[in-house]
C-alpha positions in Angstrom: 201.0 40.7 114.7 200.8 37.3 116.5 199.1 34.8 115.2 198.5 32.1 117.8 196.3 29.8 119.6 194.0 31.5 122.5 194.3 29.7 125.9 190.7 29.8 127.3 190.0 29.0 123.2 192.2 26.4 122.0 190.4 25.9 118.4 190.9 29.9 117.5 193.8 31.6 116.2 193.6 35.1 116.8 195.6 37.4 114.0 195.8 40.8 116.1 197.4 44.1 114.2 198.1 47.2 115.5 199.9 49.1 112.8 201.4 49.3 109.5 203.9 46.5 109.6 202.1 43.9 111.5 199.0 44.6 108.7 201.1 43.7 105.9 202.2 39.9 108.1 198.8 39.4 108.7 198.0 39.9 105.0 200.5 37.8 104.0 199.7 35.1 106.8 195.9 35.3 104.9 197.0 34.1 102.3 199.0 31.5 102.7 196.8 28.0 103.0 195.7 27.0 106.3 197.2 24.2 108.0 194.4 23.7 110.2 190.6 24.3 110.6 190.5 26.3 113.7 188.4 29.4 114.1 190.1 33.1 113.0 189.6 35.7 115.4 190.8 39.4 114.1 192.0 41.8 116.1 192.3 45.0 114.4 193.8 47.6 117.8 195.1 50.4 115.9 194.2 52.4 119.1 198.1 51.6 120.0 199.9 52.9 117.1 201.2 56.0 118.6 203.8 56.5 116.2 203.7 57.8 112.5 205.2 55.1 110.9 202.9 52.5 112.3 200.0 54.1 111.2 197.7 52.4 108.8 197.5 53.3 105.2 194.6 53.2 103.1 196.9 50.7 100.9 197.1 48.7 103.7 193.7 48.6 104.1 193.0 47.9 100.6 195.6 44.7 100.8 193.9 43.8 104.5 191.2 43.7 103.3 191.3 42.3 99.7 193.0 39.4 102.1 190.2 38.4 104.1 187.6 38.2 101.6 189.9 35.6 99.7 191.8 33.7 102.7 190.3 29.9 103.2 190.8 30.9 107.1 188.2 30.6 109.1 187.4 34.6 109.9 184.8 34.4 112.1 185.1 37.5 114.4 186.5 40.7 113.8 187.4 42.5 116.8 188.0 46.7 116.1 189.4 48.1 118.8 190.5 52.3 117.1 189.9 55.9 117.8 190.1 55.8 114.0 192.7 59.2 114.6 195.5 57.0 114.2 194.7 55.9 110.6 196.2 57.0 107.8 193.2 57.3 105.5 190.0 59.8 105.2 186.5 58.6 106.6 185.4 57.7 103.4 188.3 55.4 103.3 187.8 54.0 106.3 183.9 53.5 105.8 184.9 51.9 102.7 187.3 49.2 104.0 184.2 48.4 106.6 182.4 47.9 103.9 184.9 45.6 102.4 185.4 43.8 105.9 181.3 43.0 105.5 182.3 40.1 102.6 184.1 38.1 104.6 182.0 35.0 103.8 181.8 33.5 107.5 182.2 36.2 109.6 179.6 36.0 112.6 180.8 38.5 115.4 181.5 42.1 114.6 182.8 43.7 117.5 183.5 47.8 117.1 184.6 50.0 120.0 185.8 53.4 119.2 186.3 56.4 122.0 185.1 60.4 121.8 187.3 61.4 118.8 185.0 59.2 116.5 183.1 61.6 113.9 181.5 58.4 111.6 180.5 55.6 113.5 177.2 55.1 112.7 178.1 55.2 108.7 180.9 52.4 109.4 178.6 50.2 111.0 176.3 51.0 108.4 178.2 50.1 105.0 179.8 46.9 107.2 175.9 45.2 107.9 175.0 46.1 104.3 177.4 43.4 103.2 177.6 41.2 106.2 174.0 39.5 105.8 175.5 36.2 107.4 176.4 38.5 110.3 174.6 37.1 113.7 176.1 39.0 116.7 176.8 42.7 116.3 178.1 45.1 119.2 179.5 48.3 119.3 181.1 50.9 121.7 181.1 54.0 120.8 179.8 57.5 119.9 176.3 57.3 118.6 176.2 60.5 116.7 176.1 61.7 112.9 173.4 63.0 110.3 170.2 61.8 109.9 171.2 60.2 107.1 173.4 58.5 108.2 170.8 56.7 110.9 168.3 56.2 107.9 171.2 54.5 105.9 171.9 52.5 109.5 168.3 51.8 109.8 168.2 50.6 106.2 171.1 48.1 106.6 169.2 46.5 110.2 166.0 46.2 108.5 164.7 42.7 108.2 168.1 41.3 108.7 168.2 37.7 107.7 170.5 36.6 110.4 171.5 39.3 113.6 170.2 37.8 117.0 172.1 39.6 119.2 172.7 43.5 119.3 174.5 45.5 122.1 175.1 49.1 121.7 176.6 51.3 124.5 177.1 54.7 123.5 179.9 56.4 124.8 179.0 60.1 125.9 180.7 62.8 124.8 180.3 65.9 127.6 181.6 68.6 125.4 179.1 67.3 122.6 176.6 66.8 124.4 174.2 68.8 122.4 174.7 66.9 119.6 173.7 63.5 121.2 170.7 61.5 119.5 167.7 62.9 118.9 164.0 61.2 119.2 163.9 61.3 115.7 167.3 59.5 115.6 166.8 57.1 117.8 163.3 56.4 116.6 164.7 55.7 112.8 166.8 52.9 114.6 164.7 51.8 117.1 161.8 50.8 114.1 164.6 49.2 112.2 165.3 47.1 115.4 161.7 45.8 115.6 161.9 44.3 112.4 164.5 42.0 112.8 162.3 38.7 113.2 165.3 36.6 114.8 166.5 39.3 117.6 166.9 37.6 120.8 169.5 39.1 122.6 169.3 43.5 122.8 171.2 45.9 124.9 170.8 49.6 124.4 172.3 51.1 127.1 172.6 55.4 128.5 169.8 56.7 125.9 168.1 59.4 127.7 164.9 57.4 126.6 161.5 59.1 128.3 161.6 58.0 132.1 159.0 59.7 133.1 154.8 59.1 133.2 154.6 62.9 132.0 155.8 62.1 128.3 153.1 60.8 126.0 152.6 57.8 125.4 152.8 57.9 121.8 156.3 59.2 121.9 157.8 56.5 123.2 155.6 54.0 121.2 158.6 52.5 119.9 160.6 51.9 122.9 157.5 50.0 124.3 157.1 47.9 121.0 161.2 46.7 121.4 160.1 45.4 125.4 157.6 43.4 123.8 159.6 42.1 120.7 158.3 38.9 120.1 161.3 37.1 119.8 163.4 38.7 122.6 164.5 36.6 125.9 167.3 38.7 126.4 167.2 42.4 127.6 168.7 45.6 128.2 166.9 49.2 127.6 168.2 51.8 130.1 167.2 53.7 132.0 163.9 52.1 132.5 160.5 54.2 133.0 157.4 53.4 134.4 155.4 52.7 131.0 158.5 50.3 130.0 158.1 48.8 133.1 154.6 48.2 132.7 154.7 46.6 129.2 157.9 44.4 130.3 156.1 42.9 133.0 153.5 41.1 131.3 156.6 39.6 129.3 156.2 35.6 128.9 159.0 35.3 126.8 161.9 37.2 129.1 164.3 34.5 130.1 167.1 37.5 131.5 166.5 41.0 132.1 168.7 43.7 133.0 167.2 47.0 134.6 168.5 50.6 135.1 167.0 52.4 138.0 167.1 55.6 139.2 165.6 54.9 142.6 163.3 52.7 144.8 160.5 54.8 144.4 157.2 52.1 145.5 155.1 52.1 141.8 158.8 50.8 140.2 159.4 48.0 142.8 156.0 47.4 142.6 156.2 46.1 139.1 159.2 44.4 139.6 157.9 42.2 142.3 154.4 41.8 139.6 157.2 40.4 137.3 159.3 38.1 139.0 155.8 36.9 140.9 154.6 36.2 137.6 157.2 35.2 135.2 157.3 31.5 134.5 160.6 31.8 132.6 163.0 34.4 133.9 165.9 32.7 135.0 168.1 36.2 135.5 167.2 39.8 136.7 169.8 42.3 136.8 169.5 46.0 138.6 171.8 48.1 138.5 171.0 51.0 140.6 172.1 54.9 140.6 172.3 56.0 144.9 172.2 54.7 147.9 171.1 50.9 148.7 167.8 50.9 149.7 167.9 51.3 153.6 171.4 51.8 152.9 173.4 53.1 155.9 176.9 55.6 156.2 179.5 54.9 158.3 183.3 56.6 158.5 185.9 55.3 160.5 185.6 55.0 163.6 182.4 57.7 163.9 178.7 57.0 162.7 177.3 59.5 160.3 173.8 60.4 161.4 171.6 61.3 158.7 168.8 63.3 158.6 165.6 62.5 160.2 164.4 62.8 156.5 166.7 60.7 154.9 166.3 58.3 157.3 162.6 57.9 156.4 163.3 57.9 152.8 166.1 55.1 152.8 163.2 53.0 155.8 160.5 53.7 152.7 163.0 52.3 149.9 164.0 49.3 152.1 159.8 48.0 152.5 159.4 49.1 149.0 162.7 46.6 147.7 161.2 43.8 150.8 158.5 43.7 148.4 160.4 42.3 145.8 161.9 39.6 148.2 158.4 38.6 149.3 157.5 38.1 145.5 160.4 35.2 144.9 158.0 33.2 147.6 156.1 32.9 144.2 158.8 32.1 141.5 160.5 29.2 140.4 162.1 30.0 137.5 164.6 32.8 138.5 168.1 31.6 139.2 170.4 34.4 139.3 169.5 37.7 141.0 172.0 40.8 140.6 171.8 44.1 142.3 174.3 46.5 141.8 174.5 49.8 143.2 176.3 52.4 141.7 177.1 55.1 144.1 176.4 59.0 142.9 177.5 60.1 146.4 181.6 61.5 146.8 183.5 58.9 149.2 183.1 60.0 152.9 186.8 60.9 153.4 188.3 60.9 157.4 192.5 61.2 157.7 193.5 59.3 154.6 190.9 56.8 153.9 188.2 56.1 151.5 185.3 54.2 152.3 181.8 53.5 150.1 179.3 55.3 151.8 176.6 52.6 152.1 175.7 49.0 152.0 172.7 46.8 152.1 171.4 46.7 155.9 170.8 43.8 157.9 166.9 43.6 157.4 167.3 43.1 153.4 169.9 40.3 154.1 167.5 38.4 156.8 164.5 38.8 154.6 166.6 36.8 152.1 167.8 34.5 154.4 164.0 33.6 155.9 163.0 33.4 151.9 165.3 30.9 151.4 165.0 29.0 154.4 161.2 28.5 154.3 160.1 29.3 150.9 161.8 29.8 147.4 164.7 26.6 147.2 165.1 27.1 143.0 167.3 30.7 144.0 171.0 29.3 142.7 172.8 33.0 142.8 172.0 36.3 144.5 175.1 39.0 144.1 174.5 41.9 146.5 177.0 44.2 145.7 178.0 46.1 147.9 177.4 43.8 150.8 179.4 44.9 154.0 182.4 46.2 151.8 183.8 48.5 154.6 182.4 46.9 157.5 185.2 48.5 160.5 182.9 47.4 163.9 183.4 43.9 165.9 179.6 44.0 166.5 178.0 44.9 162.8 180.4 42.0 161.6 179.3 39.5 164.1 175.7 40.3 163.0 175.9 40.5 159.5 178.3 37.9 158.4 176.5 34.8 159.8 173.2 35.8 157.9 175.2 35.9 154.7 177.0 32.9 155.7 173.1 31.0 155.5 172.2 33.0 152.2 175.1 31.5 150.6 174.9 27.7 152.3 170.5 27.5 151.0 172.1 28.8 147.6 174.8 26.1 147.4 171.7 23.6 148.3 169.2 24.6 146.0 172.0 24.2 143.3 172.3 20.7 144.3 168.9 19.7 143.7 167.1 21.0 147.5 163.7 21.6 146.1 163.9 17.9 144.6 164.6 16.3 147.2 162.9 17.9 149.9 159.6 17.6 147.8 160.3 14.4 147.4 161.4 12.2 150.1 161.6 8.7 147.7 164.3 10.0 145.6 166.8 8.3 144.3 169.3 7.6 147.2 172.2 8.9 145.2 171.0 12.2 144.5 170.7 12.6 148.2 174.5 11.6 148.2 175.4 13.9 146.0 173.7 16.7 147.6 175.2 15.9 150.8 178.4 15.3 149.7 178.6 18.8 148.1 177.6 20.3 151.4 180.3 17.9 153.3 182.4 21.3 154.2 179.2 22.6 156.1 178.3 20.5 159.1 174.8 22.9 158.9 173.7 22.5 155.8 174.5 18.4 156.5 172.6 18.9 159.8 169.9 20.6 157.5 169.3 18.3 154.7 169.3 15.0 157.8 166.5 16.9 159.3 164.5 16.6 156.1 165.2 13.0 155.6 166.7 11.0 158.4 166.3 7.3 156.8 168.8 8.3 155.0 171.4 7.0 157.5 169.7 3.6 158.0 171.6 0.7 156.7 169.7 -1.9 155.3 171.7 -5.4 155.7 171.1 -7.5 152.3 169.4 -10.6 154.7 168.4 -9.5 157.4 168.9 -11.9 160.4 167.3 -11.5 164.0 169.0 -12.8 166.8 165.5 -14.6 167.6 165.5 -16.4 164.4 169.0 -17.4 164.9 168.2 -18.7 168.3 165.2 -20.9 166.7 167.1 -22.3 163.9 169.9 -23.3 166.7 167.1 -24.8 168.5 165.1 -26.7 165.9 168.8 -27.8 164.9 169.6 -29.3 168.0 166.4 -30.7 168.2 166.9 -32.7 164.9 170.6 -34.1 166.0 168.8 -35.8 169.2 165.6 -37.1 167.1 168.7 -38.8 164.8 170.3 -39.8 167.7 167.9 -41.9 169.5 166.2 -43.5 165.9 170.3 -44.7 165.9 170.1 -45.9 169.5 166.7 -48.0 169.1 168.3 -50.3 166.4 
């Protein structure tokens, strides 16, 4: 057990245990009288106890537990990190010190991962929200599988919960039970417990094998489409997306960030995606994170080009106008900030002597088309992450093409950051915003160059009293006049 301050958070302690013996110090530490007010983070890993006598009792648990209900620390997260095999007590037992864990009077964060082996997750996190009704964020890794009572008992604990505004599940998928994954029935027990939660803002349900398809009826994925319009939500996460999700999600005016799960650039899907981020007046963050090829994507291996087939070719050309479309639909938006694409590749490296190399990236004509949106039209754009972007790039020419275009994508972003749109809009700012602005560009002579064009007064100097070299002349001259006026009034007398 350590029980210590955090470096990136100075004002938690975090209490960790990862068997037997360090459970009974932490109890003990529990009850002592804190010396301090900082935050208690516990971290309960009993995933590492790979020997006997470090397993957990269900004494231990009792004590643990019994502890952090009555300690005057600060528990306000309780981290689980356990493939629950290494604990020395019977599901019910464990269930039942979750359920214990859930009257810890300020816990906030519940955080439970568990791997394959798990046979009881969804009654652990059950019994725990029963009891933790002061509970706000709640996320779990793990297997999503058990009875059907044990999802209405789930269910029963998420409905109407007073306080839980943020939810992430990723189920973990078990390939030799894969028969015995969730069922619509399941999964629509716990997705109508989900819509009732009036203060939900944040949801990620991730790998659900929800409908993706037009061909499934409407009505049996009624409930998926009621979640994308939860009227409370700015923050989500349903994968993989379908057409009817996309739909609903697009006439969103509430989505602030928005992570999507394709399975390909297929025209109707970027289609919608451009209608929403045309449209949006709020999204500040889109995230897509994509199963294949980039769209357009090209395959190289060392030192040979790979040619494709004339029919793949075609099909990556059509995917590359269909995701242009989306491009063209920022000219429209000036809410979105960050823009993420992530492509995840499904295709086995291209392997040539001994090396490895990811068989595509996003070509050059998706890169200029983000380059000319920037330059001309959309100057709110702070972040785009193109990933992967010219990863494996071996040839003199491709880098000499590609690298400068990226090099402008990333100096418009750096500008719009600083306040471009401002200040180009508005050409009487404040002269020390256009400082600032150009001062954070002073490492790019371009973007200087750039922001100069806009507004070259900028460099003028006006003096505080402005004198003329005329009017200096004239006041010498008036001067001297004056001195021989004086002079011959004195020579008269």
């Amino acid at each position: 057990m350590s029980v210590e301050p955090t470096i990136d958070e100075p004002l938690v302690t975090r209490v960790t245990v990862v068997g037997g013996k360090s459970a009974g110090i932490a109890t003990r530490y529990l009850k002592q009288k804190p010396t301090h007010t900082r935050d208690t983070h516990l971290v309960l890993n009993a995933g590492s106890c790979k020997k006997p006598k470090r397993k957990i009792s269900a004494a231990t648990l009792r004590s643990l537990a019994y502890a952090l209900q009555t300690t005057k620390h600060p528990v306000t997260l309780a981290d689980v990190q356990s493939n629950l095999i290494q604990w020395n007590a019977s599901p019910l037992q464990r269930t039942e010190f979750f359920s214990e864990l859930g009257r810890i009077p300020l816990l906030k964060t519940f955080i439970y991962r568990e791997n394959e082996y798990s046979t009881n997750g969804v009654s652990i996190v059950a019994s725990l929200l029963q009891r933790a009704r002061n509970l706000k964020c709640l996320r779990w890794v793990g297997v999503f599988r058990g009875r059907v009572k044990d999802f209405q008992s789930l269910a029963k604990s998420l409905t109407s919960h007073p306080c839980l505004s943020e939810i992430e599940f990723k189920p973990v998928v078990d390939e030799k039970k894969r028969s015995e994954s969730c069922t619509v029935q399941k999964k629509n027990i716990f997705l109508a417990a989900l819509r009732s939660i009036t203060n939900l803002r944040k949801l990620e349900v991730d790998c659900w094998d929800l409908p993706a398809t037009n061909d499934v009826p409407v009505e049996d994925h009624r409930l998926t489409l009621d979640i994308c319009t939860h009227p409370s939500i700015v923050d989500l996460f349903v994968g993989p997306i379908s057409l009817p999700m996309m739909k609903v999600i697009k006439t969103s005016q509430r989505l602030q960030r928005l992570t999507l799960t394709l399975s390909s650039w297929e025209e109707e899907i970027c289609y919608h995606i451009a209608e929403l981020v045309g449209n949006s007046p709020v999204i500040d963050s889109l995230k897509i994170l994509h199963k294949g090829e980039c769209p357009g994507g090209e395959m190289y291996e060392y030192g040979t080009i790979i040619q494709l087939a004339a029919q793949g070719v075609k099909k990556a050309d059509q995917y590359c106008k269909h995701f242009i479309k989306i491009i063209e639909a920022l000219k429209r938006n000036s809410s979105l900030k960050q823009l993420t694409v992530i492509t995840i590749s499904a295709l086995p490296f291209l392997r040539y002597s001994d090396y490895y190399f990811e068989p595509h990236y996003f070509p050059h004509s998706i890169l200029k088309s983000f380059r000319n949106l920037l330059e001309h039209d959309n100057m709110t754009l702070e972040g785009i992450n193109l990933a992967p972007v010219g990863k494996e790039l071996k040839y003199a020419s491709m880098w000499k093409r590609i690298v400068p275009t990226i090099e402008d994508i990333n100096r418009f972003l750096l500008l719009n950051k600083n306040g471009r749109k401002d200040l180009v809009e508005n050409l009487n700012a404040p002269r020390e915003d256009w400082v600032n602005c150009l001062a954070a560009t002073s490492h790019d002579v371009i973007g200087l160059h750039y922001m100069l064009s806009k507004n070259p007064s900028i460099c003028s100097i006006t003096p505080t009293e402005p004198v003329t070299p005329a009017s200096s002349t004239r006041r010498k001259r008036r001067a001297r006049a004056n001195s021989m006026s004086n002079c011959n009034k004195v020579a008269r007398k």
